[in-house]
DOFI-659871 format. One record per residue (C-alpha): residue number from 1; x, y, z. Coordinates in steps of 0.5 Angstrom, whole numbers, m for minus. Example, Ala and Ser with C-alpha at 12.3 -4.5 7.8 and 13.67 -1.06 7.14 Angstrom:
     i      px      py      pz
     1      25      m9      16
     2      27      m2      14
% end
This chain:
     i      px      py      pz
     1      25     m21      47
     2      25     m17      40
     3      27      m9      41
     4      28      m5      34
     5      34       1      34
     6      32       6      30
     7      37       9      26
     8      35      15      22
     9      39      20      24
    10      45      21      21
    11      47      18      15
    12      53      20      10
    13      49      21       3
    14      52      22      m3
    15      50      22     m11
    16      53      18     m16
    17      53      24     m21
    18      61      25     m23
    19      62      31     m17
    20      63      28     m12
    21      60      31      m6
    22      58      28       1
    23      53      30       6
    24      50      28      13
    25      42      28      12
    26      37      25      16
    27      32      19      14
    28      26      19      12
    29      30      23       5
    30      29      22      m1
    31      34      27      m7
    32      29      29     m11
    33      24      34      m7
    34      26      39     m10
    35      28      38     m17
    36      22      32     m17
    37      17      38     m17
    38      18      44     m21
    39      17      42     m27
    40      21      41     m34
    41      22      34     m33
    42      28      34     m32
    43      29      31     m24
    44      36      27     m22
    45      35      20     m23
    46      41      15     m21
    47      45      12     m16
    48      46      15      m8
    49      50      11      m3
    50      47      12       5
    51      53      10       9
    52      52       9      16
    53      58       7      22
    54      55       3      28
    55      58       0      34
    56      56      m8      35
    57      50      m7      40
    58      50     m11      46
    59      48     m19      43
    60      47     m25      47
    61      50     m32      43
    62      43     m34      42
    63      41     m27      39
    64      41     m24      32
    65      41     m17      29
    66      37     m15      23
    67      36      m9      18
    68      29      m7      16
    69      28      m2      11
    70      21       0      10
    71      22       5       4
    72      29       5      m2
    73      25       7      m8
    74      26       4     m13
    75      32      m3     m13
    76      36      m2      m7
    77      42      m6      m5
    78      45      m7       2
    79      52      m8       3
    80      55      m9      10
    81      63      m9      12
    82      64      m8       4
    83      59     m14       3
    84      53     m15      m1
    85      48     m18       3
    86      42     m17       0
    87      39     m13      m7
    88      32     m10      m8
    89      28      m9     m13
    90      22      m5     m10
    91      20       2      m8
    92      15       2      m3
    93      15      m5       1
    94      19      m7       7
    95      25     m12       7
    96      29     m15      12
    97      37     m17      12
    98      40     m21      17
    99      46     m17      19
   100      49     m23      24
   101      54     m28      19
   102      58     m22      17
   103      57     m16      25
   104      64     m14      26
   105      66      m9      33
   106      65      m3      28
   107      61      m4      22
   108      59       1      17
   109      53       0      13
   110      52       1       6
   111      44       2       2
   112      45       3      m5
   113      39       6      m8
   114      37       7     m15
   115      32      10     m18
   116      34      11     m26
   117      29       8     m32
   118      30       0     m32
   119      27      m5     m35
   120      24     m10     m30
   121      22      m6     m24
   122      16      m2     m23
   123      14       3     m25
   124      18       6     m30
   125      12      10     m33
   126       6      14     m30
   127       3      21     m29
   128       7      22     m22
   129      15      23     m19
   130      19      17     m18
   131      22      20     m11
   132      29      16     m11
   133      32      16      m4
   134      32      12       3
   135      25      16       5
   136      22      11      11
   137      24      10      17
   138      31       5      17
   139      31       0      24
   140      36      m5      26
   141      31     m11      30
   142      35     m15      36
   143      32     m22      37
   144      33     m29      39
   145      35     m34      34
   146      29     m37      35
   147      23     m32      32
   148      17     m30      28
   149      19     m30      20
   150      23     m24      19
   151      26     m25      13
   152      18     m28      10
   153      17     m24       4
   154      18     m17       9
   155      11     m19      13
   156      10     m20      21
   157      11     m28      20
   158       3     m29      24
   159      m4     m28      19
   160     m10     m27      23
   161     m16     m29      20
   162     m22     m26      24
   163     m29     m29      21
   164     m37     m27      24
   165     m40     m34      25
   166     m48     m33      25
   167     m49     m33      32
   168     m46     m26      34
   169     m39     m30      35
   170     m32     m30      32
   171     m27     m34      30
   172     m19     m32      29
   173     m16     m37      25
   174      m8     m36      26
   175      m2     m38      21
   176       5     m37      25
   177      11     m37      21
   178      18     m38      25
   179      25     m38      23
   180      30     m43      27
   181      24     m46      32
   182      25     m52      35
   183      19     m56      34
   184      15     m56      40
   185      16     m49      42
   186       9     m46      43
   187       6     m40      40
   188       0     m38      44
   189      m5     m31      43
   190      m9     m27      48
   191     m14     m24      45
   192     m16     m17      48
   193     m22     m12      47
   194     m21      m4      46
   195     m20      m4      53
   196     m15      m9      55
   197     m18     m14      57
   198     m17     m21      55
   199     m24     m24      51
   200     m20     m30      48
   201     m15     m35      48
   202     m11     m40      45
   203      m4     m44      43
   204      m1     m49      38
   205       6     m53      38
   206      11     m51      32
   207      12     m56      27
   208      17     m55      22
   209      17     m47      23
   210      10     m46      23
   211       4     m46      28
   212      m4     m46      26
   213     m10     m46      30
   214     m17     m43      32
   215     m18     m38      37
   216     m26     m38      39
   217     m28     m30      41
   218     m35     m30      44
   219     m40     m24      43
   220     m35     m21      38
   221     m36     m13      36
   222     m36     m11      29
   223     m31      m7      25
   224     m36      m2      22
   225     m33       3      17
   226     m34      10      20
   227     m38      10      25
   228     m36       5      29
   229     m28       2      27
   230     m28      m3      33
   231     m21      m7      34
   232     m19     m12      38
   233     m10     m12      40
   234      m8     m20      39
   235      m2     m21      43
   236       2     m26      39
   237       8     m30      43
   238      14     m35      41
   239      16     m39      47
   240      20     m45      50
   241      19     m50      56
   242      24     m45      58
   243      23     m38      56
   244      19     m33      52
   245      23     m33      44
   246      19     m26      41
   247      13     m24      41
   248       9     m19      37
   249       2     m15      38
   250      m3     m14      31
   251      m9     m11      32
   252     m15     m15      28
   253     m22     m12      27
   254     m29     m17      25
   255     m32     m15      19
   256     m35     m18      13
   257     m35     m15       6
   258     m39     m16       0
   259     m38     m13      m8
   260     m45     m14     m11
   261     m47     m11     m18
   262     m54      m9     m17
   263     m52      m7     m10
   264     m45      m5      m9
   265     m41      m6      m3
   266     m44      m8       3
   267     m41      m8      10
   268     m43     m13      15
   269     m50     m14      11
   270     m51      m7      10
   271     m50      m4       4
   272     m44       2       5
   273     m43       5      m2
   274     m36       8      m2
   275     m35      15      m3
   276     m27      18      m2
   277     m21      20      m6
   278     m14      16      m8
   279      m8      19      m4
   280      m1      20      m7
   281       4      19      m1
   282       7      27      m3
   283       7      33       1
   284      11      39      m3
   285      17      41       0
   286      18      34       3
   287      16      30      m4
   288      15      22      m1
   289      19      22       6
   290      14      23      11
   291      14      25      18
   292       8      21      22
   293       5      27      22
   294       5      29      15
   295       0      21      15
   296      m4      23      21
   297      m5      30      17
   298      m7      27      11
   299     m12      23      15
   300     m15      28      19
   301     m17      32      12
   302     m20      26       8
   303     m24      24      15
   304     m26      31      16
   305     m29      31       9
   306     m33      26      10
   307     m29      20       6
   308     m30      12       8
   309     m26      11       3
   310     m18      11       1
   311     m15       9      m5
   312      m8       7      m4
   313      m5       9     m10
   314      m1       8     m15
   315       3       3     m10
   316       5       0      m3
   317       4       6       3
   318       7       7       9
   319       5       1      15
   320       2       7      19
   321      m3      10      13
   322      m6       3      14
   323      m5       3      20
   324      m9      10      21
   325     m14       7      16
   326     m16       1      22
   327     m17       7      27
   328     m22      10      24
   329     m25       5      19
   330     m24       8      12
   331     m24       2       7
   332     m17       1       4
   333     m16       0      m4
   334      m9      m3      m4
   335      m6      m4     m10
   336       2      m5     m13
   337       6      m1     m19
   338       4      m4     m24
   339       2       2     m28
   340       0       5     m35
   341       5       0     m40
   342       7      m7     m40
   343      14      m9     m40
   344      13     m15     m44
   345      19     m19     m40
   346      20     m25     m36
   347      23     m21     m31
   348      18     m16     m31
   349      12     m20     m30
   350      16     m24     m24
   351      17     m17     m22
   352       9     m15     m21
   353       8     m23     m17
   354      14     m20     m12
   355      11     m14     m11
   356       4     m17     m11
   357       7     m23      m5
   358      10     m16      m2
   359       3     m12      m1
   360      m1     m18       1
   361       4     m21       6
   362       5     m15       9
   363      m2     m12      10
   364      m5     m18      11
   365      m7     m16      18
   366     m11     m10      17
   367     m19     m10      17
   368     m19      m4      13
   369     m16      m6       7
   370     m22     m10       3
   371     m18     m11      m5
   372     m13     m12      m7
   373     m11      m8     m14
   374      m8     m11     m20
   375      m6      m6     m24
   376      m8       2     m26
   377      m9       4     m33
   378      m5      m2     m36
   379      m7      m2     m42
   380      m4       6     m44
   381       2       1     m48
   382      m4      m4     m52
   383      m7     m10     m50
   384      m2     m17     m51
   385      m3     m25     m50
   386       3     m23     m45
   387      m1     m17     m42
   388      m7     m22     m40
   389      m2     m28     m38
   390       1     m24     m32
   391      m6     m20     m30
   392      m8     m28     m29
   393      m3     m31     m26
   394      m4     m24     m21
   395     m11     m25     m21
   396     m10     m32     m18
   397      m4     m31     m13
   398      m8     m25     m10
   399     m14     m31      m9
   400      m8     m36      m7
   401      m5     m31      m1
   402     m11     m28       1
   403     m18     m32       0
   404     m22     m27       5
   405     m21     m21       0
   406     m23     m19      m8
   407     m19     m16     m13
   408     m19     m10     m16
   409     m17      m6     m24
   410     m17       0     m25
   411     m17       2     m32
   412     m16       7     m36
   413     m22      11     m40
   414     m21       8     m47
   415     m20       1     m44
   416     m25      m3     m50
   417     m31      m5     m44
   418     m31     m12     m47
   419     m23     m13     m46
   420     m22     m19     m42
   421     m18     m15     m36
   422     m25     m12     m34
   423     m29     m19     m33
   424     m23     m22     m30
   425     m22     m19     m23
   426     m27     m20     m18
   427     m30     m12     m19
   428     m27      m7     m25
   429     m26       1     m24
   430     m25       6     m29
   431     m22      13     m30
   432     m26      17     m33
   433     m25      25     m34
   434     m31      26     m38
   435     m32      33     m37
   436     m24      35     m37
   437     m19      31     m42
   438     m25      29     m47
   439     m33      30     m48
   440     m38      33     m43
   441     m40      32     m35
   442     m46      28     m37
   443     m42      23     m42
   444     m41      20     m35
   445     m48      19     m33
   446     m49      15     m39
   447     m42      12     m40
   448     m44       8     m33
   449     m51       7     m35
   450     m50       4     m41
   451     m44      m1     m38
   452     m49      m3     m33
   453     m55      m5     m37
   454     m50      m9     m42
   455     m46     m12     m37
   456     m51     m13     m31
   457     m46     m19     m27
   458     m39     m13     m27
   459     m39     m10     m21
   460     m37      m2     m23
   461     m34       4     m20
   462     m30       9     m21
   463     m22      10     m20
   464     m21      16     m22
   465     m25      23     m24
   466     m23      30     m22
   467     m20      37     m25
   468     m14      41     m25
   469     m16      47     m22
   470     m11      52     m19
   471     m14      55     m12
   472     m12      63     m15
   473     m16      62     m22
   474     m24      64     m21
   475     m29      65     m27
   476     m37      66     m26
   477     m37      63     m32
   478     m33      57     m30
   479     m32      52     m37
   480     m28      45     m38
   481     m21      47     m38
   482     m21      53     m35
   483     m16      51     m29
   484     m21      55     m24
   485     m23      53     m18
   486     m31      53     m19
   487     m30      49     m25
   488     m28      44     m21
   489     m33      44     m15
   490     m38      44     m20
   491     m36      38     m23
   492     m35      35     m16
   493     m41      37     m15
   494     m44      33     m21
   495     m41      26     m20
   496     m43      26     m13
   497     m50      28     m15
   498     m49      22     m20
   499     m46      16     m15
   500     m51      17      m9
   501     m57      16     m16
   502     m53      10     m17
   503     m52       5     m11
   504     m49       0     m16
   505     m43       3     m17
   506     m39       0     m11
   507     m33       5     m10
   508     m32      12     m12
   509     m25      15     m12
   510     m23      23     m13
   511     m16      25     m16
   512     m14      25     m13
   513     m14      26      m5
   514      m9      32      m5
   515      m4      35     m10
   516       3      31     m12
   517       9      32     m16
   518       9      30     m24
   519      15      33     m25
   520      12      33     m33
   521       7      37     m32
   522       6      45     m34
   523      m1      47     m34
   524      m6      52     m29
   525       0      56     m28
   526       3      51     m23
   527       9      47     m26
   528      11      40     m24
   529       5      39     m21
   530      m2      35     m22
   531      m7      40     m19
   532     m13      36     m18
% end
């Protein structure tokens, strides 16, 4: 059966800066927490080496070792006993190596991070830090040869589709992926509600490494957003006419969803406009890497405000955010890092597809996620054939991977309403700061007006709104610019009052949720950091 070995603790970290220096730290960890948020734009970005020595554990002759990495930003390489097994290019997605070929008595561990500018891996430009370091939780995973897919694009190798049937019942499609099972080898679920017990059940023979079938669920409980995020736990087992070979516990939840253009987004038949922030994984002093508890935190803030909604952004987050997100029902926008300017390369563009495979593989499972996001504020660098052509191909391989869920843009203020890229995703979103960057508070009302009545079949949101403001600066008579905090609950104010007029607009996000690094930014008395 399947154990995970974490290895966080005690790591050799050393930066490939000319001075030579070496230090024992602590995974999750990233080498710009500090210098990444005090301003100047100046932070370290290169290459570090983490170097971790490990006895062989304990392997029978049919078990495999595995190394799982949840977070190396940005491209990442592992080198085991001074051979390089495998490389990365992605900051914010889990990958996985099979360490079995090359395991020694006494094995020493190399993950080589990278986090300077290059010209194919996303993103290398936006309004944030880009923390460079090891900064999620590193395990070794010991298994049976004969297994759930590992190595499938960094995901679990089972999707679960729940689906509402009209009469009050459900149905659980399953599509599980093994690595060296034997055909005929069994993979059985046993469905169980919130209280453990078993509602449903069922199991298919593997054939060619990969199992499908039904499971009925009779008088199923919905997964309703806020007020009532029901889950069911699906115990997913691999096994032969001699043994159990693996097995893996995902939780599901029953839902449907819809995004109409006059009547926004509907959960489970009822209209449910969604009204919450966007959220960087970023705490000051810590920069990206995240305890557990800095998640449950952040949730509990966001919750507590009154949110059914997160935006996810601007790139792939933790498991336990989504994770969090299921438990207490709050709708996720998941996106990738394709942000702000095109890389018109092959590479690139292959980039943002690898990056898009990752997300949905890996989230595929969690009822709270309802979009996936292409792209935010794309067209910063100007619109190109090439440009339209990716969003394209991403638009159809999110369709293809998932045909349960929508697509998503977000898109950056002076994004021309007739552009291709805003008809193209199944709903559109734009960041606009009328009010703040440009223009008055009340040039939002009439922007969203005028798009809904020249454009009645786009469904519309909006991805980002806010202003900076410092919680020290005050003024009685508060006015755009002026970093104060009343200014800024004014305009808070003021977009509330305009989305509940407007049941249409399906989604509203603050930015953002809290304060991040943007280690660029010196502005409201606060340096390298966006105050919004």
């Amino acid at each position: 059966m399947r154990s995970i070995i974490n290895i966080n603790e005690s790591w050799l970290f050393s930066k490939k800066d000319g001075n030579n220096t070496t230090e024992t730290v602590n995974v999750p960890h990233t080498w710009n927490a500090v210098d990444g948020t005090d301003g100047g734009n100046d932070y370290w970005r290169g290459t570090a080496v983490y170097t971790k020595s490990f006895e062989k554990p304990q392997l029978a002759a049919d078990e495999e070792l595995w190394l799982e990495i949840n977070g190396a930003n940005s491209t990442s390489a592992v080198v085991f006993n001074g051979k390089e097994l495998a490389v990365h290019k992605g900051g914010y997605s889990t990958y996985r190596v099979n360490l079995t070929p090359e395991l020694k008595e006494e094995n020493t561990l190399e993950v080589v991070v990278d986090n300077a500018p290059n010209s194919e891996v996303y993103p290398q430009q936006a309004d944030f830090t880009f923390y460079g370091g090891l900064y999620r939780n590193v395990n070794l995973i010991k298994v049976n040869k004969e297994h759930f897919a590992l190595g499938y694009w960094g995901g679990q190798g089972i999707a679960l589709t729940p689906e509402v049937l009209e009469n009050g019942n459900g149905n659980v499609k399953v599509a599980a992926f093994t690595e060296n099972a034997k055909d005929g080898d069994i993979v059985t679920v046993v469905i169980k509600d919130a209280e453990g017990n078993k509602v449903a059940e069922g199991s298919a023979a593997v054939e060619a490494n990969k199992a499908e079938f039904d499971v009925a669920v009779e008088n199923i409980h919905l997964w309703d957003g806020v007020e009532d995020p029901y889950l069911y736990t699906a115990d997913v087992t691999l096994s032969s006419s001699e043994k159990t070979l693996d097995q893996e516990t995902i939780r599901i939840g029953f839902r449907t969803f819809d995004i109409d253009a006059e009547k926004g987004f509907i959960l489970n038949g009822h209209p449910y406009q969604l009204i919450g922030t966007a959220r960087h994984q970023d705490w000051e002093n810590l920069g990206n890497a995240l305890s557990e508890e800095n998640h449950r935190i952040d949730m509990q803030i966001l919750k507590e405000m009154g949110a059914n909604t997160i935006r996810g952004a601007h790139y792939q987050h933790d498991q336990m955010w989504y994770d969090l997100a299921d438990e207490n029902g709050l709708i996720m926008w998941a996106e990738i890092p394709y942000i702000s300017s095109h890389m018109d390369n092959e590479a690139a563009n292959q980039n943002t597809q690898d990056q898009m495979r990752e997300l949905i593989i890996q989230n595929y499972n969690h009822p709270s996620i309802c979009v996936w996001g292409l792209s935010n504020e794309i067209t910063i660098g100007g619109e190109t054939e090439n440009l339209y052509e990716n969003h394209r191909k991403l638009n159809d391989l999110a369709h293809e991977l998932d045909p349960t869920r929508k697509t998503v843009m977000a898109h950056v203020s002076m994004t021309p309403t007739n552009s291709p890229l805003v008809s193209l995703p199944d709903a559109s979103s734009y960041n606009h700061y009328f009010g703040w960057y440009m223009g008055k508070l009340e040039d939002n009302a009439k922007w969203f007006d005028d798009f809904h009545a020249k454009y009645p079949n786009i469904p519309i949101g909006i991805s980002e709104f806010g202003a900076d403001a410092n919680p020290l600066y005050h003024s009685e008579k508060p006015g755009r610019g002026d970093y104060t905090e009343d200014y800024q609950a004014l305009y808070h104010e003021t977009i509330l009052q305009m989305v509940a007029a407007r049941p249409w607009m399906w989604a509203t996000h603050v930015w953002n949720g809290f304060d991040f690094a943007a280690d660029a930014r010196d502005e409201g008395g606060v340096p390298g950091r966006n105050q919004k």
